[in-house]
C-alpha positions as semicolon CSV with decimal commas, in nm:
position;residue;x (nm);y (nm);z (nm)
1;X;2,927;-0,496;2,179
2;X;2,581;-0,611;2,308
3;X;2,386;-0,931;2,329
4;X;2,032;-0,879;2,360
5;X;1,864;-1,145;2,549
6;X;1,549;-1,273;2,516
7;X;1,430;-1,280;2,859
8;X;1,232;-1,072;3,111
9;X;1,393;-1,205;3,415
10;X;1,713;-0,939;3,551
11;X;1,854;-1,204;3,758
12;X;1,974;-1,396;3,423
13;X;2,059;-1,051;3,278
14;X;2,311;-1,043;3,569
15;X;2,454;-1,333;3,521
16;X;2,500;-1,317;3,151
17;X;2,691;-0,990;3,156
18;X;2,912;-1,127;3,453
19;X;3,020;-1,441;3,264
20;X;3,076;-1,240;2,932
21;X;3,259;-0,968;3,089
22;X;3,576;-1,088;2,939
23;X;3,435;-1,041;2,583
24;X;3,322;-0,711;2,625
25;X;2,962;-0,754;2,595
26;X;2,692;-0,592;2,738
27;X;2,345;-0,785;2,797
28;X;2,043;-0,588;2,738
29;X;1,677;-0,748;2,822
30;X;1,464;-0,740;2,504
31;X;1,239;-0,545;2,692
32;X;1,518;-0,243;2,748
33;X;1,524;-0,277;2,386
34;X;1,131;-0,285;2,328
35;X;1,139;-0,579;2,105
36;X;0,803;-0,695;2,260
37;X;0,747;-1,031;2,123
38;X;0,510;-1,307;2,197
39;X;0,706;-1,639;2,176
40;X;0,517;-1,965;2,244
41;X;0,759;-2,259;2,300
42;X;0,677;-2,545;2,075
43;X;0,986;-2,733;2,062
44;X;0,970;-3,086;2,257
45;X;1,339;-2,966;2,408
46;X;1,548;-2,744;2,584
47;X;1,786;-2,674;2,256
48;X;1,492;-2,645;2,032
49;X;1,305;-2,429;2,248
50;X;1,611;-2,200;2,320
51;X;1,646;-2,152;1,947
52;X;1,270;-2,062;1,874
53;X;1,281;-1,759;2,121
54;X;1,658;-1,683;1,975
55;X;1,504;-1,658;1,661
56;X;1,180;-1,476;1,720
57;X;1,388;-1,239;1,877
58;X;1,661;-1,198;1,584
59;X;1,387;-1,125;1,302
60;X;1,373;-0,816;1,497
61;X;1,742;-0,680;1,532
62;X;2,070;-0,641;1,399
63;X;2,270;-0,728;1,743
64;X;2,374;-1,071;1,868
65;X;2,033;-1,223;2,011
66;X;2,091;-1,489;2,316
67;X;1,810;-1,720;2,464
68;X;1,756;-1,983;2,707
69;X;1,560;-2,289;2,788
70;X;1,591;-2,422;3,163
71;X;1,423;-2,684;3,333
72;X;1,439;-2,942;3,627
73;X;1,409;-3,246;3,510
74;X;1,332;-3,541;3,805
75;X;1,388;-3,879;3,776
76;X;1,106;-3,997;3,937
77;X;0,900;-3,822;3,767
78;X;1,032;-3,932;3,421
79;X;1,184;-3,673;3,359
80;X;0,952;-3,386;3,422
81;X;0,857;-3,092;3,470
82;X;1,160;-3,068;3,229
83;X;1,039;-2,784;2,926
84;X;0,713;-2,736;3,120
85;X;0,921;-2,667;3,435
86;X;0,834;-2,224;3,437
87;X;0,429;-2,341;3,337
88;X;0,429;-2,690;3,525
89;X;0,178;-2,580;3,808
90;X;-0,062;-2,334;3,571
91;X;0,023;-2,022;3,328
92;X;0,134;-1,785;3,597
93;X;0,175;-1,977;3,897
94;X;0,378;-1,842;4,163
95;X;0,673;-1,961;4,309
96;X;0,563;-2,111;4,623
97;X;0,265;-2,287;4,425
98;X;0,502;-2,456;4,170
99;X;0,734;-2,608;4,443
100;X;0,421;-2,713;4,601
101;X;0,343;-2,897;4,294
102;X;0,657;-3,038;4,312
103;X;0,679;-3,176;4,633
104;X;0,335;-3,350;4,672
105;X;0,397;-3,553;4,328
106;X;0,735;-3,644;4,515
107;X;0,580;-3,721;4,839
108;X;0,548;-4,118;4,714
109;X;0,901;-4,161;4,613
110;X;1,223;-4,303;4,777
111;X;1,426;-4,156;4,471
112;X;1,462;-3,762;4,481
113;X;1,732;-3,726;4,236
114;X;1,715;-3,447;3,955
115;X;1,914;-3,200;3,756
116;X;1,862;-2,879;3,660
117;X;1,939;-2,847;3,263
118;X;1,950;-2,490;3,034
119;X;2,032;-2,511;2,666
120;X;2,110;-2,145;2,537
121;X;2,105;-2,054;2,190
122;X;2,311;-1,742;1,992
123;X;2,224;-1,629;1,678
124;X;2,516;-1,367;1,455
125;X;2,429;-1,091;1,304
126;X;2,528;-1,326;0,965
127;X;2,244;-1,599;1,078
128;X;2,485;-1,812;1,260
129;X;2,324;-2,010;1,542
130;X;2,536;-2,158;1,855
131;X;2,392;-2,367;2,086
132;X;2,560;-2,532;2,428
133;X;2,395;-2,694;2,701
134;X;2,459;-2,724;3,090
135;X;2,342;-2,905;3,349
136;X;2,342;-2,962;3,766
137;X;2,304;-3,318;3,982
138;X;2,121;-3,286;4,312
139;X;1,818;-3,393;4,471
140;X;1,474;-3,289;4,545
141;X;1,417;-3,216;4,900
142;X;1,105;-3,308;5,134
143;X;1,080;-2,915;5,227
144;X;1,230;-2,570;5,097
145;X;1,524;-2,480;5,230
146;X;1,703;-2,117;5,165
147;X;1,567;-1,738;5,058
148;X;1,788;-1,692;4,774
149;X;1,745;-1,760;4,429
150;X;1,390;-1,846;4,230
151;X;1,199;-2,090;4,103
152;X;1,240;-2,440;4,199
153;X;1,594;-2,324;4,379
154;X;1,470;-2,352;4,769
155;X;1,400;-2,738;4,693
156;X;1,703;-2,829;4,483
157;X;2,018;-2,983;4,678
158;X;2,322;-2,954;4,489
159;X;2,548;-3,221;4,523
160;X;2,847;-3,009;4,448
161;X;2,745;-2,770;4,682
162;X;2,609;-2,960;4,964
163;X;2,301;-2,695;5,027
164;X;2,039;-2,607;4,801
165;X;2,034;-2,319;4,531
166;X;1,851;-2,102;4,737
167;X;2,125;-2,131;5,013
168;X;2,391;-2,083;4,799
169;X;2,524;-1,695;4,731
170;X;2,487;-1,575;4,365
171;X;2,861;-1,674;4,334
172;X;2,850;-2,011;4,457
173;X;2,534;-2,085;4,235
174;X;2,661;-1,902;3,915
175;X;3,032;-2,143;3,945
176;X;2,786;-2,452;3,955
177;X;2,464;-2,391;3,775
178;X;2,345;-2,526;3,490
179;X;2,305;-2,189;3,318
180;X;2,666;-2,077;3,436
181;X;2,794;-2,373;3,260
182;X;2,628;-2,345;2,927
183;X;2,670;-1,963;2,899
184;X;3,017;-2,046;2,985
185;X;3,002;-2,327;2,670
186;X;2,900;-2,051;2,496
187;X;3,176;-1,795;2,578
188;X;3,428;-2,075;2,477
189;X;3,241;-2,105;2,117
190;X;3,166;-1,721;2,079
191;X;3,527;-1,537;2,168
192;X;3,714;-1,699;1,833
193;X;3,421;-1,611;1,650
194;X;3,467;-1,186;1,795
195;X;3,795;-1,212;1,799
196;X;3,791;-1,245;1,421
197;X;3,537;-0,950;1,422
């Protein structure tokens, strides 16, 4: 059985197929599958969002389609970059320039706490649509710390793990992260549904 995903990024891919192992799924990257679709995000949050790209995404197949909307939300920041978190610092902003971002509107603030938040979204075959959500505590550090990982990972300390993402080894990251724990929501809602399949 496959999910297709609706994501360009390999490193969720990964992750995906290694938490729904059990179920016998195999994820495949809308792109594998050439369902090239532009999708813009208009929800105002991560479920709504998540369900938009699901659904752009299923108009075009007969497989299980599975999407995602992460974000690190800060407190000190009122909440943001939250949905804008992948666009915060400009349309295709790298890496390095959106933790810059980051860290000089922190600069001013005592408070550094955030969480890292993904909603994913499944939609059946029969039009069914799942969502679950997940998130992470930590903080924002003053610097990057860490080569692994992407995104806002080098500057996120996880409480749970006591380093930050991109410190932490894919394993270590995947039994924490916000994504690991709403994919895992997920496998918990989707394996009645395929087992009655």
């Amino acid at each position: 059985m496959r999910i297709i995903a609706a994501t360009k990024n390999a490193g969720k891919i990964k992750e995906i197929e290694s938490i729904f192992e059990g179920l016998g799924i195999k994820a495949v990257s809308q792109q594998e599958e050439g369902l090239d679709v532009d999708i813009e995000e208009t929800g105002d949050s991560f479920e709504k969002n998540a369900l938009i790209k699901a659904r752009a995404v299923a108009l075009l197949t007969d497989d299980i389609v599975m999407a995602d909307d992460s974000g690190l939300c800060i407190d000190a920041l009122d909440g943001r970059p939250g949905i804008y978190s992948a666009r915060y610092a400009g349309e295709n902003a790298s890496d390095r320039t959106k933790i810059q971002k980051i860290l000089t509107e922190m600069e001013p603030f005592k408070n550094r706490s955030a969480k890292f938040v993904t909603a994913v979204a499944v939609i059946l075959p029969d039009g069914r649509e799942l969502v679950t959500t997940g998130e992470v505590k930590g903080e924002i550090l003053r610097e990057p710390a860490g080569e692994n990982g992407f995104g806002y990972d080098p500057i996120f300390y996880c409480d749970e793990l006591k380093k930050t993402f991109a410190q932490a080894t894919d394993e270590e990251k995947n039994s924490v992260s916000h994504r690991g724990r709403a994919l895992r929501a997920m496998y918990k809602k989707l394996e009645p549904i395929l087992k009655e399949d």
